[in-house]
TORMIBA-946009 format. One record per residue: residue number from 1; residue in three letters; x, y, z negated of N, C-alpha, C, O in turn. Coordinates in nm, 4 decimals. Atoms other than C-alpha are relative to their C-alpha. Layout:
k->NUM; r->Ala; neast->X; nnorth->Y; nup->Z; caeast->X; canorth->Y; caup->Z; ceast->X; cnorth->Y; cup->Z; oeast->X; onorth->Y; oup->Z .
...
***
This chain:
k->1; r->Unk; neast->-0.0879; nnorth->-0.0897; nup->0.0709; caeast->12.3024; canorth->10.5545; caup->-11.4968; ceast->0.0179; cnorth->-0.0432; cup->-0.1450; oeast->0.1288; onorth->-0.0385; oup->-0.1984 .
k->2; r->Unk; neast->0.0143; nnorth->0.0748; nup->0.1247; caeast->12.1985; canorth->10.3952; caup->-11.8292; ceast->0.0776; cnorth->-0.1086; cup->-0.0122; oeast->0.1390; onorth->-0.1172; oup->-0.1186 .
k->3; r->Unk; neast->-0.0241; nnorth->0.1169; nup->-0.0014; caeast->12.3132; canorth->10.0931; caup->-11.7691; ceast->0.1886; cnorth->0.0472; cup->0.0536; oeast->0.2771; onorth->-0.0313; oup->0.0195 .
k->4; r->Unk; neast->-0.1335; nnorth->-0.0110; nup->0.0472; caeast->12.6608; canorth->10.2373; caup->-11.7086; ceast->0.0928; cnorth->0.0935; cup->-0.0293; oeast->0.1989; onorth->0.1308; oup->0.0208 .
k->5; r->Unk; neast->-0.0575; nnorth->-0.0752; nup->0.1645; caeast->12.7575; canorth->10.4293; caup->-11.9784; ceast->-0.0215; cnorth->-0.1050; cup->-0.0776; oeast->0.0777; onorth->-0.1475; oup->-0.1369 .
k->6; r->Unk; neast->-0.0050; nnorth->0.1153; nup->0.1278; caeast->12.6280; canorth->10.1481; caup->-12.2027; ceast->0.1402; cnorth->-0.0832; cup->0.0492; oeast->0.2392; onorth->-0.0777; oup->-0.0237 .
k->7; r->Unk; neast->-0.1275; nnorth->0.1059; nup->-0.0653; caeast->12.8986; canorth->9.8977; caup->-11.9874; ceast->0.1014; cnorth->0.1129; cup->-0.0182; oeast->0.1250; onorth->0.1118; oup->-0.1390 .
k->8; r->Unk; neast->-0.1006; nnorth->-0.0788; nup->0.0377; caeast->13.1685; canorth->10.1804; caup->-11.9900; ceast->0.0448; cnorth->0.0049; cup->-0.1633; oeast->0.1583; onorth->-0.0230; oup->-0.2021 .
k->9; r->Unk; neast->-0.0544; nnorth->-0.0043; nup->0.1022; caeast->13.1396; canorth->10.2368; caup->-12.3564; ceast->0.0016; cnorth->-0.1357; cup->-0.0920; oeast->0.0629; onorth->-0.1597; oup->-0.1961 .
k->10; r->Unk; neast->-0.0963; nnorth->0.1379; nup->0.0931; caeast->13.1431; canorth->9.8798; caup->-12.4604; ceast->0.1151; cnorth->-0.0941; cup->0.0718; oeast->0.1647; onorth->-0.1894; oup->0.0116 .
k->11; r->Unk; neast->-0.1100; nnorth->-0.0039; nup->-0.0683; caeast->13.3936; canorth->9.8139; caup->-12.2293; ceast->0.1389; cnorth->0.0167; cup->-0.0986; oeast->0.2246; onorth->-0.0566; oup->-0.1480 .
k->12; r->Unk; neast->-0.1290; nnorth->-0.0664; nup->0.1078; caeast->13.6217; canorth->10.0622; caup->-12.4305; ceast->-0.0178; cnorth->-0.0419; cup->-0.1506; oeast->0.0708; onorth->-0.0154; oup->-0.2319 .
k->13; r->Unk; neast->0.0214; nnorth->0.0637; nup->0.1285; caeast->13.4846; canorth->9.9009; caup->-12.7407; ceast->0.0629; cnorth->-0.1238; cup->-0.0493; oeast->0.1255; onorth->-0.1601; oup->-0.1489 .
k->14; r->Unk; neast->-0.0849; nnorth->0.1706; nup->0.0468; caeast->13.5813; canorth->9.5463; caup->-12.7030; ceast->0.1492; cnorth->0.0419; cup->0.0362; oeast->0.2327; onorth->-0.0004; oup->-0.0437 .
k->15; r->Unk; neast->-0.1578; nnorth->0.0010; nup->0.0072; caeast->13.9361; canorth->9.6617; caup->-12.5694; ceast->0.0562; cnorth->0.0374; cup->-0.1599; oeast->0.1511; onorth->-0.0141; oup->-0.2190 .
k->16; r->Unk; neast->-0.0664; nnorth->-0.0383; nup->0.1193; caeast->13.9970; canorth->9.8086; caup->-12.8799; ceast->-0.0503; cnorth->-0.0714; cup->-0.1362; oeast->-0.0001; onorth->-0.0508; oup->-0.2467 .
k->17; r->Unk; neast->0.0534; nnorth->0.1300; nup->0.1003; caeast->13.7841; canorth->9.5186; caup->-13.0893; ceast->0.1609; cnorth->-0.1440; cup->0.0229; oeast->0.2459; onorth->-0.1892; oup->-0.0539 .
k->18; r->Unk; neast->-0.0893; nnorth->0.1126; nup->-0.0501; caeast->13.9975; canorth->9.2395; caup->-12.8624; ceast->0.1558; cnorth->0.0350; cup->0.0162; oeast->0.2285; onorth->-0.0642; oup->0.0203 .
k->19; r->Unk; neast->-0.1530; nnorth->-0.0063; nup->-0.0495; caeast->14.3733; canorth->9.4137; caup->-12.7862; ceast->0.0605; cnorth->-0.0744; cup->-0.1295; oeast->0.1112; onorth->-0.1738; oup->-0.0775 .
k->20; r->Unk; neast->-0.0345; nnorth->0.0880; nup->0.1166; caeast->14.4835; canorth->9.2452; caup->-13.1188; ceast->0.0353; cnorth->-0.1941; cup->0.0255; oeast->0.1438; onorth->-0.2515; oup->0.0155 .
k->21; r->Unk; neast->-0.0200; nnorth->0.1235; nup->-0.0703; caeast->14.4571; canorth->8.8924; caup->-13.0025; ceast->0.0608; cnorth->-0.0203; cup->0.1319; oeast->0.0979; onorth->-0.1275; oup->0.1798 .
k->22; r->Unk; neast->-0.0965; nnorth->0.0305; nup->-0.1325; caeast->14.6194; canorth->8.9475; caup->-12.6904; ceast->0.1877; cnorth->0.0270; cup->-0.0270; oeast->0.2098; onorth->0.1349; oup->-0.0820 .
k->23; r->Unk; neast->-0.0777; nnorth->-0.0150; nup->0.0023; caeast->14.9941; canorth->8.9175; caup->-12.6920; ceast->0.0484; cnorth->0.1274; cup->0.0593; oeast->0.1365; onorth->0.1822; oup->-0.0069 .
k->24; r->Unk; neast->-0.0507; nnorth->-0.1536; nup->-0.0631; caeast->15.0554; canorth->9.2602; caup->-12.4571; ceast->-0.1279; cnorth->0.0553; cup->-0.0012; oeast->-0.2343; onorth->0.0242; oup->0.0524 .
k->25; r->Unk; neast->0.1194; nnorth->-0.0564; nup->0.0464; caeast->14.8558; canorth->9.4904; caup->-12.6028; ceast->-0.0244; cnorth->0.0963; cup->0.1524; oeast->0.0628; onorth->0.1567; oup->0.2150 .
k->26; r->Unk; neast->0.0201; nnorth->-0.1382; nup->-0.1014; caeast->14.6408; canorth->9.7130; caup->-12.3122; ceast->-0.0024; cnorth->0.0910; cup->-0.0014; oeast->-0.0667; onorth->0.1508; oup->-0.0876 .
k->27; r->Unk; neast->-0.0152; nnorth->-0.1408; nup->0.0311; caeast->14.7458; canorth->10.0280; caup->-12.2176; ceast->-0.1036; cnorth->0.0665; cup->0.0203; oeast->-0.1093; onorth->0.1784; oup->-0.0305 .
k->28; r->Unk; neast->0.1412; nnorth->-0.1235; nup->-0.0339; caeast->14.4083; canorth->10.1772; caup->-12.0972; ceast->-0.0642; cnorth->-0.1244; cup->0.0833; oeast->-0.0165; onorth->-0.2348; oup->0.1097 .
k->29; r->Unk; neast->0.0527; nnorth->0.0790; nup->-0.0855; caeast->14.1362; canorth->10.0461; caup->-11.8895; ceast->0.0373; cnorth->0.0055; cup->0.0970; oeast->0.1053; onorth->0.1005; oup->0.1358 .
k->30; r->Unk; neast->-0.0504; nnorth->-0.0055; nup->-0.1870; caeast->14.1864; canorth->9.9395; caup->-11.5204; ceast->-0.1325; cnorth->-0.0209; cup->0.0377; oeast->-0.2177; onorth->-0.0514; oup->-0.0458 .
k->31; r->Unk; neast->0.1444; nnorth->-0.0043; nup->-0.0876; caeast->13.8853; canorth->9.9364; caup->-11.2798; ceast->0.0900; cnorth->-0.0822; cup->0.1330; oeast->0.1615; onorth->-0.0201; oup->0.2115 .
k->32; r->Unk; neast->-0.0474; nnorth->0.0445; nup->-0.1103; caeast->14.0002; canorth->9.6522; caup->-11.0316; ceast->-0.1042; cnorth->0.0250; cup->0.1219; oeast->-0.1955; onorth->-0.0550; oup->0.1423 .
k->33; r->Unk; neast->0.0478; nnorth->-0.0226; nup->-0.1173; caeast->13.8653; canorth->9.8036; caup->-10.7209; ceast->-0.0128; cnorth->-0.0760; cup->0.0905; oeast->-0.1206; onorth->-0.0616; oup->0.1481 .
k->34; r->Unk; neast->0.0207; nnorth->0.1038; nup->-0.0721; caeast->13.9084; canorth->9.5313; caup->-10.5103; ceast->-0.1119; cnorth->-0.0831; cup->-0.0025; oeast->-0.2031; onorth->-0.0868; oup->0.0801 .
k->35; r->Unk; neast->0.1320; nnorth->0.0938; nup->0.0633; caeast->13.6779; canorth->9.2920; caup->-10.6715; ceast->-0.1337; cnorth->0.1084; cup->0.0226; oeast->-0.2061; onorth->0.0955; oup->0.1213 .
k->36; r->Unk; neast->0.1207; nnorth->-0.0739; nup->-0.0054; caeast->13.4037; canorth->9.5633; caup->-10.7285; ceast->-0.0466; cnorth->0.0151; cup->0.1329; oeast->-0.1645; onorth->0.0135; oup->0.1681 .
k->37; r->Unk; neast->0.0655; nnorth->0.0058; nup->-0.1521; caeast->13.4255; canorth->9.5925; caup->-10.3478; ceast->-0.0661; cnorth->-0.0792; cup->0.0664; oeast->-0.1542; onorth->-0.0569; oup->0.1495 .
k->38; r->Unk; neast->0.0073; nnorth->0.0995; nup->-0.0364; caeast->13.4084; canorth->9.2884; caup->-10.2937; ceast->-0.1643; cnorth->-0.0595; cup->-0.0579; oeast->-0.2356; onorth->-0.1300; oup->0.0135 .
k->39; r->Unk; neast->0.1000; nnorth->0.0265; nup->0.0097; caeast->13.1026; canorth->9.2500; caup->-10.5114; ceast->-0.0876; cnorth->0.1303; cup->0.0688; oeast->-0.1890; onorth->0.0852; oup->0.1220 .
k->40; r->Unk; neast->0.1224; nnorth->-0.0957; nup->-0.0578; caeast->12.8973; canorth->9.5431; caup->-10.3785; ceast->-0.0083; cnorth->0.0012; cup->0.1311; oeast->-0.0870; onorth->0.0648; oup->0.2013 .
k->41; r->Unk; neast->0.0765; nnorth->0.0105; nup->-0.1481; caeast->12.9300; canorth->9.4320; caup->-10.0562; ceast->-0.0348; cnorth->-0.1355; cup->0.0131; oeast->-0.0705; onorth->-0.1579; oup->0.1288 .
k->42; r->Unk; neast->0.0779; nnorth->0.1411; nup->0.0488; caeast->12.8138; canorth->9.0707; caup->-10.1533; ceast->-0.1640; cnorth->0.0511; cup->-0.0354; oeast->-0.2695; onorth->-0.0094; oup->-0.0164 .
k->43; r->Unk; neast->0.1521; nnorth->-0.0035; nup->0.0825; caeast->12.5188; canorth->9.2366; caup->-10.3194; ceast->-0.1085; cnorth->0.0952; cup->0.1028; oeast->-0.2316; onorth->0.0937; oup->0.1012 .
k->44; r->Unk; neast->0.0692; nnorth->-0.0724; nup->-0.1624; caeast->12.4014; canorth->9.4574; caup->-9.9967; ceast->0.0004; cnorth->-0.0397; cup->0.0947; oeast->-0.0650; onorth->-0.0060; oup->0.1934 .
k->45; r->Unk; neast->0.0684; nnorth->0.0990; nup->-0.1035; caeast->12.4607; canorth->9.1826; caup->-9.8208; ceast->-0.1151; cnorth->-0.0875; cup->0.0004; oeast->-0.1951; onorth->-0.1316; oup->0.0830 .
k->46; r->Unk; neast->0.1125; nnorth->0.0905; nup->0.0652; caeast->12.2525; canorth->8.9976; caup->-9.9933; ceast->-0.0930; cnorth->0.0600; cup->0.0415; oeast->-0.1311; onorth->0.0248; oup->0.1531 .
k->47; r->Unk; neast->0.0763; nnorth->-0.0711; nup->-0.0166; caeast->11.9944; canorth->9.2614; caup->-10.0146; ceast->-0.0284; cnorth->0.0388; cup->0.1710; oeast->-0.1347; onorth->0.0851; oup->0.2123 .
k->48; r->Unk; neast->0.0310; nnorth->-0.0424; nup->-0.1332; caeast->12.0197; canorth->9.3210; caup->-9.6501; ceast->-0.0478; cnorth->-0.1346; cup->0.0735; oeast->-0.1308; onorth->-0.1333; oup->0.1645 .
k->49; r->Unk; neast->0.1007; nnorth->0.1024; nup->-0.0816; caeast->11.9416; canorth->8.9508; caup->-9.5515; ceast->-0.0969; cnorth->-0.0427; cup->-0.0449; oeast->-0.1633; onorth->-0.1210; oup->0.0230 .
k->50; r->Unk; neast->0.1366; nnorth->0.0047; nup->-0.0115; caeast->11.6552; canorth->8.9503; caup->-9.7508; ceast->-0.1150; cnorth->0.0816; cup->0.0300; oeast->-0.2358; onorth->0.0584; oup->0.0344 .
k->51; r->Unk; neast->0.0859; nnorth->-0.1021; nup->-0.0919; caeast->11.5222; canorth->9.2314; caup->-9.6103; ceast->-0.0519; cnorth->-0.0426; cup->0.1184; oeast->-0.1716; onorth->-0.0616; oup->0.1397 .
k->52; r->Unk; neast->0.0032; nnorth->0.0885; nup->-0.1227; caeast->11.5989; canorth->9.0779; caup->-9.2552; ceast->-0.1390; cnorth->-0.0978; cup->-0.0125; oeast->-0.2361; onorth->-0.0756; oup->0.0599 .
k->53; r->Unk; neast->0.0193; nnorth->0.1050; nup->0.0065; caeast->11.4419; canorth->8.7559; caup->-9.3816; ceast->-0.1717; cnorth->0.0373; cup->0.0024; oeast->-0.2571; onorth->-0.0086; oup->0.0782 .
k->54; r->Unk; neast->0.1338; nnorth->0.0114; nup->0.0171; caeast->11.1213; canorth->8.8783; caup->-9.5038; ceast->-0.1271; cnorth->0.1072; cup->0.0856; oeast->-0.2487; onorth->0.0955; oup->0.1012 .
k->55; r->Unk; neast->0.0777; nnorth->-0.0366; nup->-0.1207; caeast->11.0306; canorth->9.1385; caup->-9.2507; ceast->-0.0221; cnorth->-0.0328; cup->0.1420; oeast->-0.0799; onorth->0.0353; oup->0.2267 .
k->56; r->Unk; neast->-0.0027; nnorth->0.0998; nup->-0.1435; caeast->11.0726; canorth->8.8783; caup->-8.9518; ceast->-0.0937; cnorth->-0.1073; cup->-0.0860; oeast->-0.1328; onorth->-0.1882; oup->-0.0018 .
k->57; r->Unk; neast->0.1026; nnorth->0.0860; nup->0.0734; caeast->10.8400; canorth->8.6600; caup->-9.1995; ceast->-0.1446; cnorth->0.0365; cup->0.0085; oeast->-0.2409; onorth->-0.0338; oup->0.0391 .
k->58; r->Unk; neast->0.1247; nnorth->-0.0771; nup->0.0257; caeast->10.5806; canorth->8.9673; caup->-9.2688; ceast->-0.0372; cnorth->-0.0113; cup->0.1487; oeast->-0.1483; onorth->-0.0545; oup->0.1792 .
k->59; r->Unk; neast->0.0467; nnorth->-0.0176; nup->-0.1522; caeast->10.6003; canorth->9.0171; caup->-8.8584; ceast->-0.0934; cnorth->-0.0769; cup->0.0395; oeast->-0.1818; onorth->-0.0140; oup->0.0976 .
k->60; r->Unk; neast->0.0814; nnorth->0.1042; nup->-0.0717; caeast->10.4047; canorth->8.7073; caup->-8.7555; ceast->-0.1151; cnorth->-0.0029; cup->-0.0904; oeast->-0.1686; onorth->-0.1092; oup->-0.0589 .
k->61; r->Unk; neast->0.0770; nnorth->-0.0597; nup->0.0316; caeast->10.1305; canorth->8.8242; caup->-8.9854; ceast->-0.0710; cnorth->0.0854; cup->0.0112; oeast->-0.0387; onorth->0.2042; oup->0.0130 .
k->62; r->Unk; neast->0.0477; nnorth->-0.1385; nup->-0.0484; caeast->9.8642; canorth->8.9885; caup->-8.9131; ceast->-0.1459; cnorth->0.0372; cup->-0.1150; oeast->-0.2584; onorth->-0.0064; oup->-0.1393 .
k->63; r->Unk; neast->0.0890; nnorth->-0.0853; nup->0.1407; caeast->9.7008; canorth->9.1942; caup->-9.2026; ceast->-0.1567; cnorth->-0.0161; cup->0.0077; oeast->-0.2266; onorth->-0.0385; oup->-0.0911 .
k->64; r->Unk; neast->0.1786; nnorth->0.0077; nup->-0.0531; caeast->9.3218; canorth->9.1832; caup->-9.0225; ceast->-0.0519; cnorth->-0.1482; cup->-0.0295; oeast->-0.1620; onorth->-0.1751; oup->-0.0776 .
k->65; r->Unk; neast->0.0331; nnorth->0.1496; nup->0.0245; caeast->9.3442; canorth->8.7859; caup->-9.0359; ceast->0.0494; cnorth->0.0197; cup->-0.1700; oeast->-0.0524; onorth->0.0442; oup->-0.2348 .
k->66; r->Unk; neast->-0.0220; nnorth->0.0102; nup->0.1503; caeast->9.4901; canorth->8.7934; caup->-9.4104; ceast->-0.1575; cnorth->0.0623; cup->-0.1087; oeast->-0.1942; onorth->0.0026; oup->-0.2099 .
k->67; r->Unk; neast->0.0835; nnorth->-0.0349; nup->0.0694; caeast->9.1905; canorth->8.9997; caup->-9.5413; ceast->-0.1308; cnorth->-0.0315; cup->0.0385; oeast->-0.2243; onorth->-0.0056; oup->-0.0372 .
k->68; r->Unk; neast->0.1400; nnorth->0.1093; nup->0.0026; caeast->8.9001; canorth->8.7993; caup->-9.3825; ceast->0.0192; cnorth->-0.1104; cup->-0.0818; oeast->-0.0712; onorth->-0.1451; oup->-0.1579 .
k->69; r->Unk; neast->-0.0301; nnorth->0.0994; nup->0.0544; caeast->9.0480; canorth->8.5336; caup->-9.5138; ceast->-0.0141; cnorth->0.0043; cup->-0.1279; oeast->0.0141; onorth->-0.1072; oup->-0.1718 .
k->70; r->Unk; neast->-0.0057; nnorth->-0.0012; nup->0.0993; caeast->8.9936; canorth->8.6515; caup->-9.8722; ceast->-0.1627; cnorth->0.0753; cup->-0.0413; oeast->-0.1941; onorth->0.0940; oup->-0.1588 .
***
């Protein structure tokens, strides 16, 4: 939640630091939805094949042999 409000309000900060240097000044922010989709389902994919990855890893482990062993 922290983390975006800080990005929201410097967001609206640099537009109105940077619209000056741009030839067509921006009318407001846009939120390209597409992309964002596109990353948050990159990033739960992600998160979901290392989930996959490392509880088919943990499986062939067996906790009783790990703690003699130490």
């Amino acid at each position: 939640m922290v983390g975006a409000a800080v990005g929201a309000a410097m967001a609206v900060m640099f537009v109105q630091i940077l619209a000056p240097l741009f030839t067509i000044a921006p009318a407001s922010l846009t939120v390209p939805a597409g992309e964002l989709g596109l990353l948050a389902t990159l990033v739960l994919g992600g998160m979901g094949l290392s989930v996959v990855l490392a509880a088919r890893s943990l499986r062939r482990l067996n906790p009783v042999e790990l703690l003699r062993e130490e």
